[in-house]
C-alpha positions as CSV (number, residue, x, y, z in Angstrom):
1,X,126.9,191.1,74.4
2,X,124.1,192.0,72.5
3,X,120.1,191.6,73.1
4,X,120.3,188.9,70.2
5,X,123.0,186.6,71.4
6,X,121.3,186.7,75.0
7,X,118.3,185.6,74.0
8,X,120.0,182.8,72.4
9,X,121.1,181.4,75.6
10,X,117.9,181.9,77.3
11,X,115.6,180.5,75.0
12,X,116.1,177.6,72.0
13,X,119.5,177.4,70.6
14,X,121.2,175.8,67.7
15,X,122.1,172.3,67.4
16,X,124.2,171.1,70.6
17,X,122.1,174.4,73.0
18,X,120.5,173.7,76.0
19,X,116.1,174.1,76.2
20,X,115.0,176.1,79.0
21,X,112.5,173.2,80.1
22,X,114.8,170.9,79.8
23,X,115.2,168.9,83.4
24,X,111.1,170.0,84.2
25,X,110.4,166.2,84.8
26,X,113.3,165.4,87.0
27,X,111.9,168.7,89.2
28,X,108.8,167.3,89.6
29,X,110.5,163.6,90.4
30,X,109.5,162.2,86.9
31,X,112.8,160.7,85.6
32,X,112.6,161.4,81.9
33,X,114.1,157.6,80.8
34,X,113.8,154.2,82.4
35,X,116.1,152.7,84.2
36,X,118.0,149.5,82.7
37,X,117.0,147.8,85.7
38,X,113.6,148.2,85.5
39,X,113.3,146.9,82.2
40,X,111.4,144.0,81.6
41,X,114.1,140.7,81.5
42,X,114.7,138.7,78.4
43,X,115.8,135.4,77.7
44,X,115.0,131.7,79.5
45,X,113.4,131.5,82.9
46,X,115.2,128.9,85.3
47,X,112.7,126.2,85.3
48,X,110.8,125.5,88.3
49,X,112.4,122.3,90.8
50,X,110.2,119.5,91.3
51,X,110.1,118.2,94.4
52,X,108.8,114.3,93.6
53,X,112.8,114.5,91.5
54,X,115.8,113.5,92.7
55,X,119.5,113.6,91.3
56,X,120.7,109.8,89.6
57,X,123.6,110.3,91.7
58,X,121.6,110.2,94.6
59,X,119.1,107.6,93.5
60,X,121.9,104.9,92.6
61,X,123.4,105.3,96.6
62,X,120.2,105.6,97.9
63,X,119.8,102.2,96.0
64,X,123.1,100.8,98.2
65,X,124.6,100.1,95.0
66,X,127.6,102.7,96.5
67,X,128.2,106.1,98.2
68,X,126.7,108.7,96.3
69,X,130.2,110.3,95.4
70,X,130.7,106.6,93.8
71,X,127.6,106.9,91.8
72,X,129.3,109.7,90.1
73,X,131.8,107.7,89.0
74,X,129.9,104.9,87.7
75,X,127.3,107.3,85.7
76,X,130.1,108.8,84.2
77,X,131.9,105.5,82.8
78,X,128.1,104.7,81.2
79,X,127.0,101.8,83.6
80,X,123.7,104.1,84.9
81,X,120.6,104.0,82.4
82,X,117.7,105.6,83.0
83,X,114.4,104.0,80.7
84,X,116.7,102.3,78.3
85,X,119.0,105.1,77.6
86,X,122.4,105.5,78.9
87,X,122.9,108.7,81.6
88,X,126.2,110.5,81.8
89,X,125.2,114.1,82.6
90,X,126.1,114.7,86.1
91,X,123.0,116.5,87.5
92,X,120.2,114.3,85.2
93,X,117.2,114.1,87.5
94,X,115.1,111.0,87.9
95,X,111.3,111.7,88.1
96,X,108.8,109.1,89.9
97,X,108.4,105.8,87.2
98,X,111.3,106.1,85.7
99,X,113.4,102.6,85.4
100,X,116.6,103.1,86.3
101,X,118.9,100.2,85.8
102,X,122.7,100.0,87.3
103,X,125.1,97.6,84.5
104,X,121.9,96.6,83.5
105,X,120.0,95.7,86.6
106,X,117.3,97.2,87.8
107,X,117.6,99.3,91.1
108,X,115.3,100.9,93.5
109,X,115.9,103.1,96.5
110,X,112.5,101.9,98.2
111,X,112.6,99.6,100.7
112,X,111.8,96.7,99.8
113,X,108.5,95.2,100.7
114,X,106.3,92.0,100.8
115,X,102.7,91.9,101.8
116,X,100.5,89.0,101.9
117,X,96.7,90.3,101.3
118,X,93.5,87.6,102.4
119,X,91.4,89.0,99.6
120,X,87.6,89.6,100.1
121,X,85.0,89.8,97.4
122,X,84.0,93.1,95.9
123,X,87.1,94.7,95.3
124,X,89.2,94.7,91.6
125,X,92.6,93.9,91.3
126,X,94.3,96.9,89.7
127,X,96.3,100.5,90.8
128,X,94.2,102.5,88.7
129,X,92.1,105.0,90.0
130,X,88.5,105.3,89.2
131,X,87.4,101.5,89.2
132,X,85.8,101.6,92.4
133,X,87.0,99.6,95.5
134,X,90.1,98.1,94.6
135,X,92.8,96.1,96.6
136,X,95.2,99.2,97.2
137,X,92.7,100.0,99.3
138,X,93.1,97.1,101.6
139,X,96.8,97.7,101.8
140,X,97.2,101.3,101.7
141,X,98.8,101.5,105.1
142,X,100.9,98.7,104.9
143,X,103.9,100.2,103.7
144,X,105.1,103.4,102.0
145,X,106.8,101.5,98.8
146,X,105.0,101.6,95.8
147,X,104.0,97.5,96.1
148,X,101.3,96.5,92.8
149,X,99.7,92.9,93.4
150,X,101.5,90.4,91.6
151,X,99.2,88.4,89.7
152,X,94.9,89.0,89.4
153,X,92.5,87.9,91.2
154,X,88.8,88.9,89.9
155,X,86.4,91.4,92.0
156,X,84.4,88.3,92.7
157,X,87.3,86.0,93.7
158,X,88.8,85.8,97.0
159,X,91.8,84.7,98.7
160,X,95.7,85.2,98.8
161,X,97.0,87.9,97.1
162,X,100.7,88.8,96.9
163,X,102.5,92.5,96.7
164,X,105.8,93.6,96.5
165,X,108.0,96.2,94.3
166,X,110.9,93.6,94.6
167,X,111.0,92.9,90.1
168,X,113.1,90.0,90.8
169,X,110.0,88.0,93.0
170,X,107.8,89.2,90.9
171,X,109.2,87.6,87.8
172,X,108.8,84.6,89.6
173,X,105.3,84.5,89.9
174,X,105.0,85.2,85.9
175,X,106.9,82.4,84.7
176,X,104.4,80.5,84.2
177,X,107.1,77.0,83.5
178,X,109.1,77.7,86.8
179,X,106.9,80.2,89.0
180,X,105.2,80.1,91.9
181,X,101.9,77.5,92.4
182,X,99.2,78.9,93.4
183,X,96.1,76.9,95.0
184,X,92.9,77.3,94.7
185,X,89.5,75.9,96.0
186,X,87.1,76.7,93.3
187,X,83.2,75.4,93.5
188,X,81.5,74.9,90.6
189,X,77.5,75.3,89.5
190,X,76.9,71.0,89.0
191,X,79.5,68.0,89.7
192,X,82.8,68.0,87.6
193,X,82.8,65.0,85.3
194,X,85.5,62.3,85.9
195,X,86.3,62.3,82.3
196,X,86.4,66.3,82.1
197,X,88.7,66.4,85.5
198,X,91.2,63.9,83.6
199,X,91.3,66.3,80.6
200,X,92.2,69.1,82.6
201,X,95.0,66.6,84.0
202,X,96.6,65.8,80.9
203,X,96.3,69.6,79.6
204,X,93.7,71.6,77.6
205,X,94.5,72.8,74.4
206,X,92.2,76.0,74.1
207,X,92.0,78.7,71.4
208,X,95.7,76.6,70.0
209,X,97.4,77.7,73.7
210,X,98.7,74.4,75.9
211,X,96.5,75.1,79.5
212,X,98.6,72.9,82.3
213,X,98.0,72.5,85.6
214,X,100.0,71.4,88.4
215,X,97.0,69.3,90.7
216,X,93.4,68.6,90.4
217,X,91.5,66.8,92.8
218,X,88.2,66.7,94.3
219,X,87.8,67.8,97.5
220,X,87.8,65.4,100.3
221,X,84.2,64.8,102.2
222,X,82.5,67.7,99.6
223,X,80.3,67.2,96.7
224,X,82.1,66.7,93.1
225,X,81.2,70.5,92.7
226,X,83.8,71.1,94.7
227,X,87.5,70.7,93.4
228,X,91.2,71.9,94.3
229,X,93.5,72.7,91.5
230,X,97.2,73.7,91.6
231,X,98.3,76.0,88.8
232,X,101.7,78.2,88.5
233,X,100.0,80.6,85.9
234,X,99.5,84.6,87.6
235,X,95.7,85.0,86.8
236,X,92.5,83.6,87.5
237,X,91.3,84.2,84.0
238,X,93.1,81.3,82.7
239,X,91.1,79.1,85.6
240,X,88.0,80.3,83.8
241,X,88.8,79.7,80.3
242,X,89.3,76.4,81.4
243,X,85.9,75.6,82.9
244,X,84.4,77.7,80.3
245,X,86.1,75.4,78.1
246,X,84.2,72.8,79.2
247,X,80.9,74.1,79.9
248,X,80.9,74.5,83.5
249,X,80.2,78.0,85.5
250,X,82.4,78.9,88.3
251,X,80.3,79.6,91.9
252,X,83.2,80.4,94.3
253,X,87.3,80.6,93.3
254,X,89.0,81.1,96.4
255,X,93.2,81.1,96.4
256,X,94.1,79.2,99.4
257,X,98.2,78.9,98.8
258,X,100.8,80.8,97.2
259,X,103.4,77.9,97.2
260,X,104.3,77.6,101.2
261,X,102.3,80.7,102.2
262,X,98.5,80.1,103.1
263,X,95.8,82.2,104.9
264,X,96.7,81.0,108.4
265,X,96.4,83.8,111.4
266,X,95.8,85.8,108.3
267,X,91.6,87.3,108.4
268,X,89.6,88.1,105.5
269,X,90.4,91.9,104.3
270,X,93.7,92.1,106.3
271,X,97.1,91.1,105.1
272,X,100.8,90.6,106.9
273,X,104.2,91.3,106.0
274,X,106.3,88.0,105.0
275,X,109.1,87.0,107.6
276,X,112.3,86.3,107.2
277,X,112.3,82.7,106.6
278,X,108.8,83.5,104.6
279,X,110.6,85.6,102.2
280,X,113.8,83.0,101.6
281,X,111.9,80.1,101.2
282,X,109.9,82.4,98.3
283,X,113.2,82.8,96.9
284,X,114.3,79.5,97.0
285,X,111.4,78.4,95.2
């Protein structure tokens, strides 16, 4: 072999030869590619669970509509909606306000709930955060369903106040034709008219809306300031259109019945869960 071709094999061959530094880095621990492994990953990320979600299949049983393996059934023959739109995907998740509706009504997996609030002054009817002291207060540890007072009451008003998250009561207090009556003892700032409490009998007609009311009465051994009037309509602002209306101010409004229910054994600022019999009389009304 001569001098030439041995030198060829010790230092830089042709195409195809071997470097003498070649495999430096992997003697010094240095591994001269990456691994595939270590590579950064491509493509989608799983998403994230959230825990305040829970599977239609399990919100329709926890309903006790059916078992859960049921529900499947059901949501895959199109009776499940979920806000309007039909469900068939096995898996869908249902997030907190959603309105899911089982051959077309409405379900809920809370437990149903019925509170009966005696309303001070000083706090606003409304579940929104931010406007202050507000009735949810009052009944925040009444029960852990998501209950929202069922017709208003103003900040200054007092009284009965009703919650539930039961839809089908609750429509009954907004049918204004065949709802729930609600009474109220309202003083006003100078005596109320004979001829002006007869009008409000035989119905106002104000801004081209029809204004009825159930009763209206002066109140027995109090001045004519002072009057009850029975009305099925949800809020208290219709109360004051009517006296504004009519040129009279509105002292005190205080809601002493919701149909049978009244403030007996019941304190100002606490409230009571409806009983049995409570509860299917409301129903029956």
């Amino acid at each position: 072999m001569s001098k030439q071709q041995g030198g060829q094999r010790k230092g830089k061959t042709a195409a195809g030869g071997f470097n003498k530094n070649a495999g430096k880095g992997y003697a010094k621990g240095k591994p001269a590619f990456k691994r595939y492994e270590d590579a950064p990953k491509k493509g989608p990320q799983p998403k994230k669970s959230n825990p305040n979600e829970i599977r239609l299949n399990k919100y329709v049983a926890n309903s006790g509509v059916c078992s859960r393996r049921e529900a499947d059934v059901h949501i895959a023959t199109g009776l499940v909606s979920v806000n309007g739109k039909v469900i068939v995907e096995m898996g869908f998740k249902v997030k907190p306000g959603d309105e899911v509706r089982y051959d077309g009504a409405r379900i809920n997996p809370e437990k149903m709930a019925y509170v009966l609030l005696n309303k001070p002054k000083g706090f606003a009817t409304t579940t929104s955060e931010g406007k202050g002291r507000t009735v949810m207060d009052l009944v925040a540890n009444a029960t852990t369903s998501r209950i929202k007072p069922i017709g208003r009451l103003g900040r200054n008003s007092k009284g009965l106040l009703f919650f539930t998250n039961d839809d089908a009561i609750a429509a009954k207090f907004t049918n204004s034709k065949h709802g729930v009556p609600r009474l109220f003892h309202i003083e006003l700032n100078k005596n109320l008219r004979l001829e002006d409490l007869k009008k409000i009998q035989e119905g106002l007609r104000i801004e081209g809306k029809l204004i009825n009311v159930e009763e209206i009465s002066y109140i027995d051994g109090a001045s004519k300031k002072e009057i009850g009037l029975k009305i099925k309509n949800t809020g208290n602002t219709v109360i004051r259109s009517i006296f504004d209306y009519l040129k009279y101010e509105i002292v005190s409004l205080d809601c002493v019945a919701i149909g049978h229910l009244t403030k007996k054994d019941i304190p100002r600022g606490s409230w009571k869960h409806l009983t049995v019999q409570e509860l299917n009389t409301l129903k029956m009304l």
